[in-house]
C-alpha positions in Angstrom: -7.4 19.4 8.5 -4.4 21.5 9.1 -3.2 21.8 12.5 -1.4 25.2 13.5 0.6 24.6 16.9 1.8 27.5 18.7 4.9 28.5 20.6 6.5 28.6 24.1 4.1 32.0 25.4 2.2 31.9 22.5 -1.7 31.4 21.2 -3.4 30.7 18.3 -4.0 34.5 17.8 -0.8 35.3 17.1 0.7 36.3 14.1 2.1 33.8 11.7 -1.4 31.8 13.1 -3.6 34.9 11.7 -1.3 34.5 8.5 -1.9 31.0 8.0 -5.6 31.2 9.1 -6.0 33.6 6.3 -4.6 31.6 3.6 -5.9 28.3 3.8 -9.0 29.8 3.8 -8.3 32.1 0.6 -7.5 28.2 -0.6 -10.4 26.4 0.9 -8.8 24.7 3.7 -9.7 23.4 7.5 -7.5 25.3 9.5 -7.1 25.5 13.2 -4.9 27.0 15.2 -5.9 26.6 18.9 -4.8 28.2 21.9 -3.0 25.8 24.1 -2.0 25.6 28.3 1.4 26.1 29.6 1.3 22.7 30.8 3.1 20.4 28.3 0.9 17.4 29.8 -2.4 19.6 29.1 -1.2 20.7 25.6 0.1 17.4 24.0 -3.5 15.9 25.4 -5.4 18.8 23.9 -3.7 18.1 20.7 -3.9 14.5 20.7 -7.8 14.4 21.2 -8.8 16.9 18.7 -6.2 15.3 16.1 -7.9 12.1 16.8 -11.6 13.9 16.3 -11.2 14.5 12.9 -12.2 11.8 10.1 -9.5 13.0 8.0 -6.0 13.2 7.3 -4.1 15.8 9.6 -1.5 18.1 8.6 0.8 19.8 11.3 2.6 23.3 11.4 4.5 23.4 14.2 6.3 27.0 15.4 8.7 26.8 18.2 8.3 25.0 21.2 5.2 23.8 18.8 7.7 22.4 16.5 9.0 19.8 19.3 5.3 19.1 20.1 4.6 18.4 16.2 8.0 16.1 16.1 6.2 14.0 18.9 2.7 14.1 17.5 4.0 12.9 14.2 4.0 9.2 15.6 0.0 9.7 15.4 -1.3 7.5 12.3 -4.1 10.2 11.4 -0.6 12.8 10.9 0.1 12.6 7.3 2.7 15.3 7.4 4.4 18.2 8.9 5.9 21.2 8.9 8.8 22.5 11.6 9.3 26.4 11.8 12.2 27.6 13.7 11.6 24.3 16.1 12.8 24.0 19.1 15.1 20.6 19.8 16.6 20.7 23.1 13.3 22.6 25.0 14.5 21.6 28.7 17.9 23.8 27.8 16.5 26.5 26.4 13.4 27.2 28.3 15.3 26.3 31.5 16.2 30.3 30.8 12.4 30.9 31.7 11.8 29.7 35.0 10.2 31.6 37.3 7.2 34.3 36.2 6.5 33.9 33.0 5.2 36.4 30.2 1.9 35.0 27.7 2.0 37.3 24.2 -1.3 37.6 23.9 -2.1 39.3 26.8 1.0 40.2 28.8 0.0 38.2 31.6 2.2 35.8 33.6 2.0 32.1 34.9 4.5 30.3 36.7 6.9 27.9 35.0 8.8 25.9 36.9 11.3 22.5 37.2 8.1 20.2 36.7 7.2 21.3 33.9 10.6 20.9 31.9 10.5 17.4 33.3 7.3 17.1 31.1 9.0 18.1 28.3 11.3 15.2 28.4 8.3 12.8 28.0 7.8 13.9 24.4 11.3 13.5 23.1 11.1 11.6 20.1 14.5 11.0 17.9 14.8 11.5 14.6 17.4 8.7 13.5 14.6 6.5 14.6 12.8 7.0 12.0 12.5 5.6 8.4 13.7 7.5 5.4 9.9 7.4 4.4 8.9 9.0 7.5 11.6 11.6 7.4 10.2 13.1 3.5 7.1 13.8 5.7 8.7 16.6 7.3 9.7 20.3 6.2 12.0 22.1 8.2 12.1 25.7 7.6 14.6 27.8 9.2 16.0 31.4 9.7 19.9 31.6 10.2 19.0 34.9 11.9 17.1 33.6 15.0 18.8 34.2 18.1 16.8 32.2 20.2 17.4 29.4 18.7 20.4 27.8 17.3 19.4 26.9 14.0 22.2 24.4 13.2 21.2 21.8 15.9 17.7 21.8 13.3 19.1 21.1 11.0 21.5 18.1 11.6 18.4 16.7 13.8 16.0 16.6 11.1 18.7 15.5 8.7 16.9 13.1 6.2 13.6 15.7 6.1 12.7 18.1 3.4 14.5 22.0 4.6 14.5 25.1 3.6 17.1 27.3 5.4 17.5 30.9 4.7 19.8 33.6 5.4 18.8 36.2 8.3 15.4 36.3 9.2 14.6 36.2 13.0 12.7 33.3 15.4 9.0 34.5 14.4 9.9 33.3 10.5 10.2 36.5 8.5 8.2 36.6 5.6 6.4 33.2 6.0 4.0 34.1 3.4 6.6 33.4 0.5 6.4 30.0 1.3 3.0 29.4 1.0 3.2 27.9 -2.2 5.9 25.5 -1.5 3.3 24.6 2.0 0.9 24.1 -0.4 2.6 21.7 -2.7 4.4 19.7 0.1 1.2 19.2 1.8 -0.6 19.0 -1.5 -3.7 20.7 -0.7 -5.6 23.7 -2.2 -7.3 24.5 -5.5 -3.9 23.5 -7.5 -4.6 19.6 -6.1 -7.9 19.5 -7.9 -7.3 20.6 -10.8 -5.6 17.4 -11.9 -5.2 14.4 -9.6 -2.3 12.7 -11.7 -0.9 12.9 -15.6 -2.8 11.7 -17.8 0.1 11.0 -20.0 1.7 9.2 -17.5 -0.8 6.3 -17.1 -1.1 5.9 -20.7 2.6 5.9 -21.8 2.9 3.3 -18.5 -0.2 1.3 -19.9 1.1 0.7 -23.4 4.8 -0.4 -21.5 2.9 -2.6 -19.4 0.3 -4.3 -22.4 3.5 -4.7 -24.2 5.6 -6.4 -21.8 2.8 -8.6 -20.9 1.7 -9.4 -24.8 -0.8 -12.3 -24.5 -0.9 -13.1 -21.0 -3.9 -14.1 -19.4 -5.7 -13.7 -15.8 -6.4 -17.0 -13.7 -10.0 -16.5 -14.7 -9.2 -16.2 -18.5 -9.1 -12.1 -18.8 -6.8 -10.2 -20.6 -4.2 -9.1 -18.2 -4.6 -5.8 -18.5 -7.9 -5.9 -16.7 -5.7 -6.8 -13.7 -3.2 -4.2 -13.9 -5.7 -1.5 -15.0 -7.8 -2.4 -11.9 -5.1 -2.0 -9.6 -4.6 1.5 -10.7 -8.2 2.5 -10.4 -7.9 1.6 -7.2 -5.1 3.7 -6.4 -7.2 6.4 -8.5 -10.0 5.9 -6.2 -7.8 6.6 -3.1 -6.5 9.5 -4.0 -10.2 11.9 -3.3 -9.8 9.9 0.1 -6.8 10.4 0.9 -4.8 13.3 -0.1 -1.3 12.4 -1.7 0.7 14.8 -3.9 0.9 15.5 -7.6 4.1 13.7 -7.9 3.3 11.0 -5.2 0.2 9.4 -7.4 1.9 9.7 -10.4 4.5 7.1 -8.7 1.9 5.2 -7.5 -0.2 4.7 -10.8 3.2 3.8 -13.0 3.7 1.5 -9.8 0.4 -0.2 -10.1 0.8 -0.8 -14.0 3.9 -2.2 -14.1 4.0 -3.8 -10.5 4.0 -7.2 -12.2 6.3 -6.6 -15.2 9.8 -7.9 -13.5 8.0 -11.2 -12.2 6.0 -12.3 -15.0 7.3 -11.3 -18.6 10.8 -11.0 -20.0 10.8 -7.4 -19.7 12.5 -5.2 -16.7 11.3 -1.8 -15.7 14.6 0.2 -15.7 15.0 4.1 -15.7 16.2 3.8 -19.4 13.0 2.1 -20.3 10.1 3.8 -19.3 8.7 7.0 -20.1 8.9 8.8 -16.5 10.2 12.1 -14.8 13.7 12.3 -14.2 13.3 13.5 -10.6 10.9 10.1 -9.7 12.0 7.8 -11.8 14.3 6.0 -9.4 11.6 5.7 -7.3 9.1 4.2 -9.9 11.9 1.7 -10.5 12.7 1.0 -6.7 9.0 0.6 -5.9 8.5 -2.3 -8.6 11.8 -4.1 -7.6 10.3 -4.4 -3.9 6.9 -5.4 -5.3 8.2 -8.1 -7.1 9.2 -11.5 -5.4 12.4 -12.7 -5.4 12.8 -15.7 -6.0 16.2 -17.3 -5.4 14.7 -17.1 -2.0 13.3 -20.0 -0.7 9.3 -20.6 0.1 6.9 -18.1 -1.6 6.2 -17.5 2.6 10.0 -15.9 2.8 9.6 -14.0 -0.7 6.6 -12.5 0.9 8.5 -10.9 4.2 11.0 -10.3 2.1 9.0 -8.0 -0.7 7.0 -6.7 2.2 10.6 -5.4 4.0 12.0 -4.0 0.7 8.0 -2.2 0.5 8.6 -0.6 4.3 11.8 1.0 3.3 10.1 3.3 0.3 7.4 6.4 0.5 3.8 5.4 1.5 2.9 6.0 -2.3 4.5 2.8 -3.3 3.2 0.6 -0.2 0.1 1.6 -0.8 0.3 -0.1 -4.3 0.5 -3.5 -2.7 -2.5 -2.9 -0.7 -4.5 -2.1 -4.2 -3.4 -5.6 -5.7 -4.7 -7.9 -2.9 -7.5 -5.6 -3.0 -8.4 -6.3 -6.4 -6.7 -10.0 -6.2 -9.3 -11.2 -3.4 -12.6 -11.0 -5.7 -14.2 -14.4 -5.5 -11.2 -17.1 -6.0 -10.8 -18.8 -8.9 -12.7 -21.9 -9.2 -9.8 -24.4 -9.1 -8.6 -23.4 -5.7 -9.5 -25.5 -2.7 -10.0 -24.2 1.0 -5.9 -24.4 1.9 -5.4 -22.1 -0.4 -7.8 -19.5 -0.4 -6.9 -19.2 3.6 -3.1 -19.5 2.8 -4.4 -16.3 0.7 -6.2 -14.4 3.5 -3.6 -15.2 6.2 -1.6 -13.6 3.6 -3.5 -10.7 2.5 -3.4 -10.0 6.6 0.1 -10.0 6.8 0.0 -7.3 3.9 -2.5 -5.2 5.7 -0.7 -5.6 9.1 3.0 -4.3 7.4 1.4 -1.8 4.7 -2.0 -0.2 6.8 0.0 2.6 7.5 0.4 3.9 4.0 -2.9 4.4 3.1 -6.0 4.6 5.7 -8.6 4.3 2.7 -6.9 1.1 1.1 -6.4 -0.6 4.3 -10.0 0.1 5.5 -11.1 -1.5 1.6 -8.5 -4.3 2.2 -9.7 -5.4 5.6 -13.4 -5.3 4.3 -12.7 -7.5 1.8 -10.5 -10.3 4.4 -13.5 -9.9 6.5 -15.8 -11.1 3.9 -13.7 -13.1 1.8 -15.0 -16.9 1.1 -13.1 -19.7 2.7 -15.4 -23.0 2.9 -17.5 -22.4 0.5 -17.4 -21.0 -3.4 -20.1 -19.0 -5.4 -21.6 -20.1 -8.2 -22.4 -19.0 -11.5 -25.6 -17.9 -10.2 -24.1 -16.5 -7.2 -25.5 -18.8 -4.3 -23.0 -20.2 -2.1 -21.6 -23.9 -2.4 -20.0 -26.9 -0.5 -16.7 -27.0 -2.9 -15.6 -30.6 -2.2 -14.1 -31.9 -5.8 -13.3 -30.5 -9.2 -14.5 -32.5 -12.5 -13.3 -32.3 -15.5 -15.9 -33.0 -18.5 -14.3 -35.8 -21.0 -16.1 -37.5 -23.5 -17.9 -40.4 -22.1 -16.6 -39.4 -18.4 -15.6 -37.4 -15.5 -12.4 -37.0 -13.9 -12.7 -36.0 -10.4 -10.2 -34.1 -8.1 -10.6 -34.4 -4.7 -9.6 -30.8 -3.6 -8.9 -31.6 -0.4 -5.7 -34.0 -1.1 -2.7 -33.0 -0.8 -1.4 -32.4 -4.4 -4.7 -31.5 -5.9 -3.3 -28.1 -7.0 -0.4 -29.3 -9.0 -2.1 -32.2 -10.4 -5.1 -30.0 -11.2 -2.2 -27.8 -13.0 -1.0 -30.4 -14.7 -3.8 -32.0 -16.4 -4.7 -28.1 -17.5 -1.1 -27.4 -19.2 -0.7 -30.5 -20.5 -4.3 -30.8 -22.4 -3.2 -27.2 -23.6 0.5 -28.7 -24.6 -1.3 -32.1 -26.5 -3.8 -29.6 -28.2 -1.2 -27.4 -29.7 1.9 -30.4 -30.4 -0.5 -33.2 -31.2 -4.4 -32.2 -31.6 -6.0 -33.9 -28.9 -8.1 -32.8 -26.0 -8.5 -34.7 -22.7 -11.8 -32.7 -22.2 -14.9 -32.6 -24.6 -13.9 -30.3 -27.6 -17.2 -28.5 -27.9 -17.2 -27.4 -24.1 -13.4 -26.9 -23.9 -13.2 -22.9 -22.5 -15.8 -24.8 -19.6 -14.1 -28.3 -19.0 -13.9 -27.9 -15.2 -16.2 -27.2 -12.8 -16.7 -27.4 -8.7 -18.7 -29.5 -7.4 -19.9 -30.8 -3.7 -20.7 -34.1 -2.4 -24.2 -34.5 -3.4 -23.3 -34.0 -6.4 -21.1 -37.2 -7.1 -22.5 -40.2 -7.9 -19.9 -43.6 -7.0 -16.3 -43.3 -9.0 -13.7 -45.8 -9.2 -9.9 -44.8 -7.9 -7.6 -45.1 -10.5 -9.6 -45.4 -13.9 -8.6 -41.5 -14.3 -4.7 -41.9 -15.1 -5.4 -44.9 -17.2 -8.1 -42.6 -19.3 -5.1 -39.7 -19.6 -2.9 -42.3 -21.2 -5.8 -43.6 -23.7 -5.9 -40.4 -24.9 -2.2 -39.8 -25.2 -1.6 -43.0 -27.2 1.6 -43.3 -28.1 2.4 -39.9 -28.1 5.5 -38.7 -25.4 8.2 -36.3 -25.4 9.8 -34.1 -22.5 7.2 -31.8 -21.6 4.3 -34.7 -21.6 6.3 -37.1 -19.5 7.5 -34.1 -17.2 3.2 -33.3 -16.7 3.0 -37.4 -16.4 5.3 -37.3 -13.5 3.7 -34.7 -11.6 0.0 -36.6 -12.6 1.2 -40.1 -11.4 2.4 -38.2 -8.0 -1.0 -37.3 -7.6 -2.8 -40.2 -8.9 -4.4 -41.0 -5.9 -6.4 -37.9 -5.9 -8.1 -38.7 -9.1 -11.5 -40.3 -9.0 -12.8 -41.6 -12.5 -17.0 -41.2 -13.1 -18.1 -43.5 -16.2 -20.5 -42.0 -18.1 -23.5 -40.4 -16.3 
């Protein structure tokens, strides 16, 4: 829905609101341009509600003394944009002229304006340098030189940082609005030119094959090809964008974003602007937008890298935040199986922290995001049949045994790690398995209480050395190490 906002004296019959009321409808566009009170209190809560009674992204065009009222309502999370025309920045000095009987356009009668109702004004001051460079690119500032009501230099430095278009003569009303329409169009990225094509085509597949290539044969924790991860984080970024409206330009950034998101973290490639097949004018910000999405790591505790990614995300355009909220997305489907109950709520506390930073950036992902915390599994695990379990140990399948993990210990993950790299290690160096060879792609499973018959503690490192032998060098006794710190959290099961 755009939003047309009026002037001091004015309605939303007046000209330039006619003008515009025409054109997003030539362009099949919700456009309303309503007539406001006097009273600054009554107007800014007339605006407020009906911005709030839409179920869609707002747009604002504010004229005037409607141009400090957009600035304020800007704050509003359902205000995607805006556009300032001729807007007035210091209201209480300027319309301090205009006390006393004053004239309304559209019918040439008068109300009174008086001390109050500059001191209403003042309420709705909101300053620019507050806000983020992101938030700034939301706003166009169009301006006349030739307006002598206004002085259009104080404009401009205030909305320093925003989009502007500043012209040569002209007068307060905007001449010639209409030859802007286009560039309204594109900045707010509406009409029939935004459905023709959501985002390039060429794009996502020269960013695909850089992405496959960097990642070569890297696999998913359940197995996958890894480009099912990175392909589904763009499709959900696709999905968004018929929800909510983002610009040509802006979802090209955002798909390119999602591909490559984890190609500085995990492979030996780098996205750089020499390396990627992007548009000049965006490709800084493609390259940007995968630094901050990817942990650093000289910092300490993955917990630190987290707020720190998550800062380095809130200092770039809402396109690139919003990738972040597609990857937990897609990342919190059903956990993987070796993952006990610290972890998965270590996830969700995290994938709240994410949604809590980034919810801003896009009101469809966040929605999709916060469905899926809500309904994410913590204590229990599904099944391969899909019925909720108890998930108590994991067991691996050997021979003539089971080795059994008790998830809940302490240094079950990196154990459970280390028993799966080093089985892959000893089957590559040396040819031997620690699980059953015939069932080797499904050697682990979960498993509840009930489902353990009596084991005896200790029997399960003595079993992993069996099968070694005599077989050692650095990368088994490194494994060893991390398997005898976690010894006590292996159960052994004789053959059952």
């Amino acid at each position: 829905m755009i939003i047309y906002i009026h002037g001091f004296g004015g309605c939303g019959e007046g000209s330039k609101a006619k003008v515009f009321r025409k054109y997003f409808k030539s362009i099949g566009e919700n456009f309303i341009a309503p007539s406001l009170s006097y009273v600054p209190t009554l107007a800014i809560k007339t605006l407020e509600e009906l911005i709030e009674s839409y179920h869609e992204d707002v747009y604002l065009i504010g004229s005037s003394l409607g141009g400090y009222y957009t600035t304020y309502l800007s704050q509003k999370k359902e205000v995607k944009k805006v556009i300032l025309i001729n807007p007035a920045v210091k209201p209480t000095v300027t319309l301090s002229r205009a006390l006393g009987d004053a004239l309304n356009y559209y019918d040439e009668s008068y109300y009174s304006w008086n001390k109050k109702h500059l001191d209403m004004l003042n309420e709705y001051k909101l300053e620019m340098d507050l806000l983020s460079k992101m938030d700034k690119e939301n706003f166009l500032l169009m301006v006349q030189k030739g307006d002598t009501l206004l002085d259009y230099k104080e404009a401009v430095e205030k909305y320093d940082g925003a989009v502007q278009i500043v012209e040569e003569g002209g007068n307060h009303s905007f001449e010639n609005i209409e030859n802007h329409f286009e560039t309204i169009k594109k900045f707010f990225a509406v009409g029939d030119s935004s459905t023709k094509e959501l985002y390039s085509t060429k794009i996502y597949k020269d960013t695909l094959a850089f992405a496959l290539k960097a990642h070569g044969e890297q696999k998913t924790p359940e197995g996958l090809p890894y480009s099912f991860h990175i392909v589904s984080v763009a499709n959900e970024i696709i999905n968004s964008l018929s929800m909510n409206r983002i610009s040509y330009d802006e979802a090209n950034v955002a798909i390119a974003c999602a591909l490559l998101h984890d190609v500085n973290e995990d492979t030996e490639e780098k996205v750089t602007k020499y390396n990627i097949e992007f548009p000049d004018q965006n490709v800084d910000m493609v390259v940007s937008g995968v630094s901050a999405l990817t942990k650093d790591e000289i910092l300490g505790s993955k917990h630190i890298q987290m707020e720190d990614s998550l800062k380095r995300l809130n200092e770039l355009p809402h396109c690139v935040q919003m990738v972040k909220l597609a990857d937990r997305i897609t990342n919190l489907a059903p956990a993987p199986l070796f993952w006990n109950k610290s972890k998965r709520q270590n996830y969700v506390d995290e994938a709240k922290k994410i949604l809590e930073a980034l919810k801003d950036s896009n009101s469809y992902l966040a929605s999709k995001l916060k469905n899926k915390i809500d309904n994410y599994l913590i204590s229990q695990v599904l099944d391969s049949r899909g019925v909720k379990n108890d998930d108590d140990y994991m067991v691996f399948y050997t021979q003539d045994s089971q080795l059994i993990l008790d998830k809940d210990h302490k240094n079950y993950l990196k154990t459970f790690k280390a028993i799966n790299r080093l089985n892959d290690y000893i089957l590559k160096a040396y040819d031997l398995s620690l699980f059953k060879r015939e069932d080797y792609d499904l050697a682990w499973e979960n498993t509840d209480k009930s489902q353990i018959e009596k084991y005896t503690n200790s029997l399960g490192l003595d079993y992993i050395k069996e099968i070694l032998g005599n077989q050692s060098d650095e990368k088994i006794e490194n494994y060893m190490c991390i398997i005898s710190n976690g010894e006590d959290c292996i159960k052994m099961q004789r053959h059952f």
